[in-house]
C-alpha positions as YAML, in Angstrom:
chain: A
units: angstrom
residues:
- id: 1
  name: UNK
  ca: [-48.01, 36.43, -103.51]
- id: 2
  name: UNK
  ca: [-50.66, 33.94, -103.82]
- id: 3
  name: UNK
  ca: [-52.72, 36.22, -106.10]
- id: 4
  name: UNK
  ca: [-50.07, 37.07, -108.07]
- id: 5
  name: UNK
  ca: [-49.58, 33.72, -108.55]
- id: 6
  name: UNK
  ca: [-53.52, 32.97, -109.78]
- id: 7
  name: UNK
  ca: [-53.56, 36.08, -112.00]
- id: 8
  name: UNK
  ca: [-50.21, 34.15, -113.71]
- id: 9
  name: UNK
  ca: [-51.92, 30.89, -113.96]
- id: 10
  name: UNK
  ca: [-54.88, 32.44, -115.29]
- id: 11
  name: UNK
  ca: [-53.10, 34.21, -118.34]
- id: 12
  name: UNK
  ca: [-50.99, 31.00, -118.87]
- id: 13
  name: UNK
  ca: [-54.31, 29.54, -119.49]
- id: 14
  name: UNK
  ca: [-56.14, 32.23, -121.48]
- id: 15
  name: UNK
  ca: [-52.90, 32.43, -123.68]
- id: 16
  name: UNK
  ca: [-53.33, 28.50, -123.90]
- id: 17
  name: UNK
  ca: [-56.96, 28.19, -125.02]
- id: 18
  name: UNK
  ca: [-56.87, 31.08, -127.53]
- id: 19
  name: UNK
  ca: [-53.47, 30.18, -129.27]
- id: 20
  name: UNK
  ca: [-55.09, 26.71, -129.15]
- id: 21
  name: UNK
  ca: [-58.03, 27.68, -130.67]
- id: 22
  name: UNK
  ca: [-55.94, 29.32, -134.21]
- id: 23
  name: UNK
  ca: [-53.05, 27.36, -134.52]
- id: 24
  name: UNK
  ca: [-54.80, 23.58, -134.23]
- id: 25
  name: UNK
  ca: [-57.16, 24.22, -137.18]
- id: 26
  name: UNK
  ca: [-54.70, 27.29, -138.74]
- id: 27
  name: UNK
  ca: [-53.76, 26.03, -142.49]
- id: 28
  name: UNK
  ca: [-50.33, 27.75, -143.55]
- id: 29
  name: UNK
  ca: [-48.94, 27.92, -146.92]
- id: 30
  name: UNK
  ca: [-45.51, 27.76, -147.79]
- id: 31
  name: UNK
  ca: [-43.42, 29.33, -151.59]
- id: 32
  name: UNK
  ca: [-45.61, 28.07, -154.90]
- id: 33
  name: UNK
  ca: [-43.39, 26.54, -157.42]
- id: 34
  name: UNK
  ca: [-44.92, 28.95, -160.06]
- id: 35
  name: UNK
  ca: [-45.27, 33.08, -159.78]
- id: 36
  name: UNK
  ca: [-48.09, 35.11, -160.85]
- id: 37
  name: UNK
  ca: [-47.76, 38.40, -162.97]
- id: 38
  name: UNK
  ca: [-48.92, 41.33, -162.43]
- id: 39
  name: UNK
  ca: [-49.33, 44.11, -165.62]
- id: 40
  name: UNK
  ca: [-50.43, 47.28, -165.57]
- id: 41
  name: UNK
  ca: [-53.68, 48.95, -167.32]
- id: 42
  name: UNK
  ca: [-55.34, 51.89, -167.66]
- id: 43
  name: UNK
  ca: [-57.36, 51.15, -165.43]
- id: 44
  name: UNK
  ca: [-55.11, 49.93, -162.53]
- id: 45
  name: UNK
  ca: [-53.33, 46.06, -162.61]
- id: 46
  name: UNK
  ca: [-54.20, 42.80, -163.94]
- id: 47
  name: UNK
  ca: [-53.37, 39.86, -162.35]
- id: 48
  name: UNK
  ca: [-52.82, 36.55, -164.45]
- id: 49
  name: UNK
  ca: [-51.54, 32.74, -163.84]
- id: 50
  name: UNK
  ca: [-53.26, 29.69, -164.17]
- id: 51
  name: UNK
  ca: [-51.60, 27.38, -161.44]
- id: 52
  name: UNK
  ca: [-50.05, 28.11, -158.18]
- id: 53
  name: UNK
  ca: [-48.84, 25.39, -155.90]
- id: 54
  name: UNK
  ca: [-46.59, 24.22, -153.24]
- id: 55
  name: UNK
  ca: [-46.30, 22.90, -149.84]
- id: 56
  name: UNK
  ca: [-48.56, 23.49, -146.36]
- id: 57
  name: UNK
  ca: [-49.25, 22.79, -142.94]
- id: 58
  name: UNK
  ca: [-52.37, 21.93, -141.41]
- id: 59
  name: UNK
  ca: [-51.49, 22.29, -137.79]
- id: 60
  name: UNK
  ca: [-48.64, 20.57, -137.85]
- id: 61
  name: UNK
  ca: [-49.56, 18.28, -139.76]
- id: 62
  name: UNK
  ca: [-47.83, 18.44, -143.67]
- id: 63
  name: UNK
  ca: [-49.46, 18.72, -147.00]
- id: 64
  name: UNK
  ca: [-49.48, 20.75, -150.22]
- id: 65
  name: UNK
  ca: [-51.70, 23.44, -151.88]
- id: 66
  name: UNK
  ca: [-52.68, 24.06, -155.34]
- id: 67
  name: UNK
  ca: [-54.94, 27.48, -156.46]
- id: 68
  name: UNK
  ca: [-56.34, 28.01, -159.88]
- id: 69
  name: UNK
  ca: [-57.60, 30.86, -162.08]
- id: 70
  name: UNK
  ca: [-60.29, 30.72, -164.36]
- id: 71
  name: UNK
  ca: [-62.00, 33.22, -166.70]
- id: 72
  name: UNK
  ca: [-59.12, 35.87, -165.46]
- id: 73
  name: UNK
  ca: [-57.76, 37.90, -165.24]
- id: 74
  name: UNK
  ca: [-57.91, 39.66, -161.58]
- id: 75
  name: UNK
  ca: [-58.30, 43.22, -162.07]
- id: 76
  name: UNK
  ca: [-56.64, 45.47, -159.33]
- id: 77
  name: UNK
  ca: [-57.90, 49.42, -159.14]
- id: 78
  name: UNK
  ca: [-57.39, 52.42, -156.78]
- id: 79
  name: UNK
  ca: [-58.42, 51.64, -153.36]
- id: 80
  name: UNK
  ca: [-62.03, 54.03, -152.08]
- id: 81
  name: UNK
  ca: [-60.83, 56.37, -150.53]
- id: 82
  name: UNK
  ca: [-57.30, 56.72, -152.09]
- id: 83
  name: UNK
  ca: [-54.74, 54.91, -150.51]
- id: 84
  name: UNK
  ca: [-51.34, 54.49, -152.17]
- id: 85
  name: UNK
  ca: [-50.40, 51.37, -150.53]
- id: 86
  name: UNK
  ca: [-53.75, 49.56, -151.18]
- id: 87
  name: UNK
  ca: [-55.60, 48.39, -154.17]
- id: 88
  name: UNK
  ca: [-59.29, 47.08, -154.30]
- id: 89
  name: UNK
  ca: [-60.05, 44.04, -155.99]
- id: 90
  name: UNK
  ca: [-62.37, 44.32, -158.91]
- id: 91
  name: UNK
  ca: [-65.36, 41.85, -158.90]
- id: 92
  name: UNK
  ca: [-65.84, 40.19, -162.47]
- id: 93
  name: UNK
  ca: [-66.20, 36.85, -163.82]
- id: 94
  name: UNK
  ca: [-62.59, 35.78, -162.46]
- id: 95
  name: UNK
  ca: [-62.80, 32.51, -160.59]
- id: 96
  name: UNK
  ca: [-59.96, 31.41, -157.95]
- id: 97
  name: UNK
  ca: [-60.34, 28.16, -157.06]
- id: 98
  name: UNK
  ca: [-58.16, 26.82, -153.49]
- id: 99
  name: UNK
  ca: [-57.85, 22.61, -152.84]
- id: 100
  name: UNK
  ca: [-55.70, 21.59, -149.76]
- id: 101
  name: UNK
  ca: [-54.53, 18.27, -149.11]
- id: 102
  name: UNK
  ca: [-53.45, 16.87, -145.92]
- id: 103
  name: UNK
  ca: [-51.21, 14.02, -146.51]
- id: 104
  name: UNK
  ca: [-50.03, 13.39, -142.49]
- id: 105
  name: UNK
  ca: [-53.36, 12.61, -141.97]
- id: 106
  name: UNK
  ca: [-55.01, 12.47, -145.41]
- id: 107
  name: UNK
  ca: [-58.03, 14.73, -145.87]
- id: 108
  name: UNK
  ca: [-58.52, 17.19, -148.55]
- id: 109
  name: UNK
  ca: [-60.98, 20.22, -149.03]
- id: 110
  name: UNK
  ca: [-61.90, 22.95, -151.39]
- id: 111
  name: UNK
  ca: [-63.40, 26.61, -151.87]
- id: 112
  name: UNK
  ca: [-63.52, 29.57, -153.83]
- id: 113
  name: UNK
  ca: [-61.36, 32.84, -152.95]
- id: 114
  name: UNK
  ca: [-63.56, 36.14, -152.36]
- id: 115
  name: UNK
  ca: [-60.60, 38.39, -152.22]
- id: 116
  name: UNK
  ca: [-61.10, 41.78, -151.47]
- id: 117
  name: UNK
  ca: [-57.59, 43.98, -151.17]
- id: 118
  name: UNK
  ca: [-54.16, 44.15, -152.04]
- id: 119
  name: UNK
  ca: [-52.32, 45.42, -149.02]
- id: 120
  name: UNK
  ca: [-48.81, 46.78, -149.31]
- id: 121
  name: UNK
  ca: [-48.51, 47.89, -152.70]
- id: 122
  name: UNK
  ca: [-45.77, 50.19, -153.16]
- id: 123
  name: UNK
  ca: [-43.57, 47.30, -151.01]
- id: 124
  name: UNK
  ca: [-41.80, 44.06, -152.81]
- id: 125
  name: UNK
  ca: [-44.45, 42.01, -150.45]
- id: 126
  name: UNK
  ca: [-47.91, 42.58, -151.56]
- id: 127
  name: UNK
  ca: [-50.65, 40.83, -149.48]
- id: 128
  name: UNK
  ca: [-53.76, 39.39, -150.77]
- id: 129
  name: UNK
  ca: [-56.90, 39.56, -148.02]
- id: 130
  name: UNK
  ca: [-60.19, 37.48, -148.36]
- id: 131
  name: UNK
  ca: [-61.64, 34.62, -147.53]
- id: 132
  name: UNK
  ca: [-62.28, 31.26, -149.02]
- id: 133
  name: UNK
  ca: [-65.61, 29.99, -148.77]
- id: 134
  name: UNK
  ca: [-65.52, 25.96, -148.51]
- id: 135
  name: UNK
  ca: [-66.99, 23.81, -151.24]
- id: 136
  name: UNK
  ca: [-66.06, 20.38, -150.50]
- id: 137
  name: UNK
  ca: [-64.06, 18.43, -147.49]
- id: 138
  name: UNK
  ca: [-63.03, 14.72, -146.44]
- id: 139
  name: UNK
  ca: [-62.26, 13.47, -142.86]
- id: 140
  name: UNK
  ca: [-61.13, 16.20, -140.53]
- id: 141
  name: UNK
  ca: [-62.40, 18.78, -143.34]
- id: 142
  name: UNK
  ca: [-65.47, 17.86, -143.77]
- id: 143
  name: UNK
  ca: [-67.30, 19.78, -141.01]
- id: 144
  name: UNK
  ca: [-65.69, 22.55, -143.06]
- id: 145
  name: UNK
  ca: [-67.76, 22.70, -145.86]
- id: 146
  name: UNK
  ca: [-70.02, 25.45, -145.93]
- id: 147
  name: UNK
  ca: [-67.81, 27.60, -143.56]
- id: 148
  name: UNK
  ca: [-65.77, 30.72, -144.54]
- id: 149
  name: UNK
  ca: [-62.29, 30.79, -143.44]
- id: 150
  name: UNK
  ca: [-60.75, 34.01, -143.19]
- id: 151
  name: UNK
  ca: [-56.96, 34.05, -145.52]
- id: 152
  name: UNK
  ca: [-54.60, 36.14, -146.87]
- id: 153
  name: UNK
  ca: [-51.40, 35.28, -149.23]
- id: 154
  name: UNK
  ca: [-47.76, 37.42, -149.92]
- id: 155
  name: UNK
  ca: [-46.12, 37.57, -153.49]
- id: 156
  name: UNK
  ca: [-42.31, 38.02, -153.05]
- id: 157
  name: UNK
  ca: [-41.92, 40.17, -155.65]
- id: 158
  name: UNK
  ca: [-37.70, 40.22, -154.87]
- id: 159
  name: UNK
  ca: [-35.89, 42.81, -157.63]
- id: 160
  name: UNK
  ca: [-39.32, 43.70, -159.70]
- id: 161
  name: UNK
  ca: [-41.08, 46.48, -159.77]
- id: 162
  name: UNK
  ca: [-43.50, 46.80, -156.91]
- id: 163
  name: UNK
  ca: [-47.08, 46.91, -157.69]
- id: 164
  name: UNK
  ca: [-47.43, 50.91, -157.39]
- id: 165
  name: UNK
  ca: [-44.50, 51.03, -159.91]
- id: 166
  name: UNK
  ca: [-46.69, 49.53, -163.10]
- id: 167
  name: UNK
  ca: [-50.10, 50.44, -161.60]
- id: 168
  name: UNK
  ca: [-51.76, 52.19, -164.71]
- id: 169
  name: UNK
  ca: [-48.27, 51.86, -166.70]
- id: 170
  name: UNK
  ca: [-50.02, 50.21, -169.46]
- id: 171
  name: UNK
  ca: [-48.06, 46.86, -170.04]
- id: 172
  name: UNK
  ca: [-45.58, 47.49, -167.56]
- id: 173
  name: UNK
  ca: [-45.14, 43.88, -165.56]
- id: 174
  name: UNK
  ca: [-43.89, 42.94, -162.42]
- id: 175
  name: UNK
  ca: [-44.02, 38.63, -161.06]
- id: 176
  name: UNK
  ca: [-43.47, 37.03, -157.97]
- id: 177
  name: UNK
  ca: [-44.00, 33.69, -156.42]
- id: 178
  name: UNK
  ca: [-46.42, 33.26, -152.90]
- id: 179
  name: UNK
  ca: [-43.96, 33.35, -150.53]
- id: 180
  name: UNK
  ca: [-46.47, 32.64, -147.77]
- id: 181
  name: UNK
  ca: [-50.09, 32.33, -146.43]
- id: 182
  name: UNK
  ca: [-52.81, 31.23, -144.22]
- id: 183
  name: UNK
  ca: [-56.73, 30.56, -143.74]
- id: 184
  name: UNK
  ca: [-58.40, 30.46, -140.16]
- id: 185
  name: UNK
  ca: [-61.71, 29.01, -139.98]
- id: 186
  name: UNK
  ca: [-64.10, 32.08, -138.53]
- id: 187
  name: UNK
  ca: [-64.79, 31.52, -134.97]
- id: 188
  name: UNK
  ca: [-68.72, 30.76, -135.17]
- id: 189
  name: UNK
  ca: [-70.38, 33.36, -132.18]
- id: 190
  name: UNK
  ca: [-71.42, 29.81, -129.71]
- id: 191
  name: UNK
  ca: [-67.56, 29.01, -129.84]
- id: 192
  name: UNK
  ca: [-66.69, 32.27, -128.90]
- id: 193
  name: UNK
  ca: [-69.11, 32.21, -126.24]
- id: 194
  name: UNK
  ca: [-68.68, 28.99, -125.11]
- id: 195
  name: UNK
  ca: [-64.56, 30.10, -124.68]
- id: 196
  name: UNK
  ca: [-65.43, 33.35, -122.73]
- id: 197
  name: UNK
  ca: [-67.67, 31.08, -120.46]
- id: 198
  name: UNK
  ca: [-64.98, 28.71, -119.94]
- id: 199
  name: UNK
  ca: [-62.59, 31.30, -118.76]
- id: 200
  name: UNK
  ca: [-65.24, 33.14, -116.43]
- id: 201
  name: UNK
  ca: [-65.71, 29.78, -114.78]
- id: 202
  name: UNK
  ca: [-62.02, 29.09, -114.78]
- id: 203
  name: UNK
  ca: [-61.57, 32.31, -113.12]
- id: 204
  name: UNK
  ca: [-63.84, 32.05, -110.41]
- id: 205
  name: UNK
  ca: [-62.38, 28.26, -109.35]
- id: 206
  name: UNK
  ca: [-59.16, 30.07, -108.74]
- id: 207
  name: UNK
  ca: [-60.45, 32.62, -106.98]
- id: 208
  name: UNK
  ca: [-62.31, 30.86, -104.79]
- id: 209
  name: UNK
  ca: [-59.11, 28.36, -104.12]
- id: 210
  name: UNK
  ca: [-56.29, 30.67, -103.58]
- id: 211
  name: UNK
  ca: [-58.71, 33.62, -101.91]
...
């Protein structure tokens, strides 16, 4: 009974620390007043908006996002290998820019997207994944800057087409607005080793107390 009751605490504990560990630093983003449009090419799907904004968490702390494009468009082409429900995400001279503000506790930081798929093409829910490499930070953010945090956004694309439908229909469109998101700083390797330690030790004190 006893050691049922360690092996409990223990995963209350490890479920503790590693939901911890996300959700305090976890930045979530919420609709964007504007939509993005996606139009098809020959060559697979451009991407084009110039502002994208709306409200965020930081933990639970509130504040609001904004993401610009520069020299776009975003090119979208076939996925390698094939995969109908995933595009790749060209590299060019397109520049999306990310600035967060935390206005609970006010702090603010910025990066540059690298994004590298859309996921879940042929649905109305397509998923950007990448990462946003940070630029700038104040307060709470700055020991942020130079750090990569791993994020992904969803375009609710609602009645339109989905992105499969218009993929290489030359000027065929579909639009959407970001329904949701989120960016997780990377664990750095010491963290993750200094949390595995933890729990080893943690381990062993209840071991030795209720053995």
């Amino acid at each position: 009974m006893l050691k049922r009751f360690c092996h409990g605490v223990l995963l209350l504990a490890v479920v503790g620390l590693v939901s911890g560990l996300g959700s305090a630093t976890q930045v979530t983003l919420s609709e964007s007043a504007q939509a993005l449009t996606f139009t098809g090419t020959a060559s697979g799907a451009d991407v084009t908006f110039t502002t994208l904004s709306g409200n965020g968490l930081f933990g639970t702390d509130h504040g609001h996002y904004t993401m610009t494009l520069s020299s776009g468009p975003i090119s979208l082409v076939p996925s390698s290998p094939f995969n109908p429900d995933m595009d790749d995400v060209a590299s060019g001279s397109w520049v999306l820019s990310l600035t967060f503000t935390d206005v609970t506790n006010p702090g603010t930081f910025s990066g540059t997207w690298n994004l590298d798929v859309l996921s879940s093409a042929t649905t109305r829910v397509p998923q950007f994944i990448g990462s946003v490499l940070v630029t700038s930070g104040t307060n709470q953010f700055q020991n942020w800057v130079g750090t990569t945090l791993d994020g992904d956004f969803t375009i609710n694309l609602g009645r339109h087409p989905t992105v499969s439908q218009i993929f290489q229909n030359v000027g065929a469109q579909t639009s959407g607005n970001i329904s949701s998101g989120e960016l997780v700083p990377t664990p750095e390797p010491g963290t993750l080793g200094l949390l595995g330690s933890g729990l080893l030790a943690f381990a062993g004190v209840l071991r030795r107390y209720f053995i």
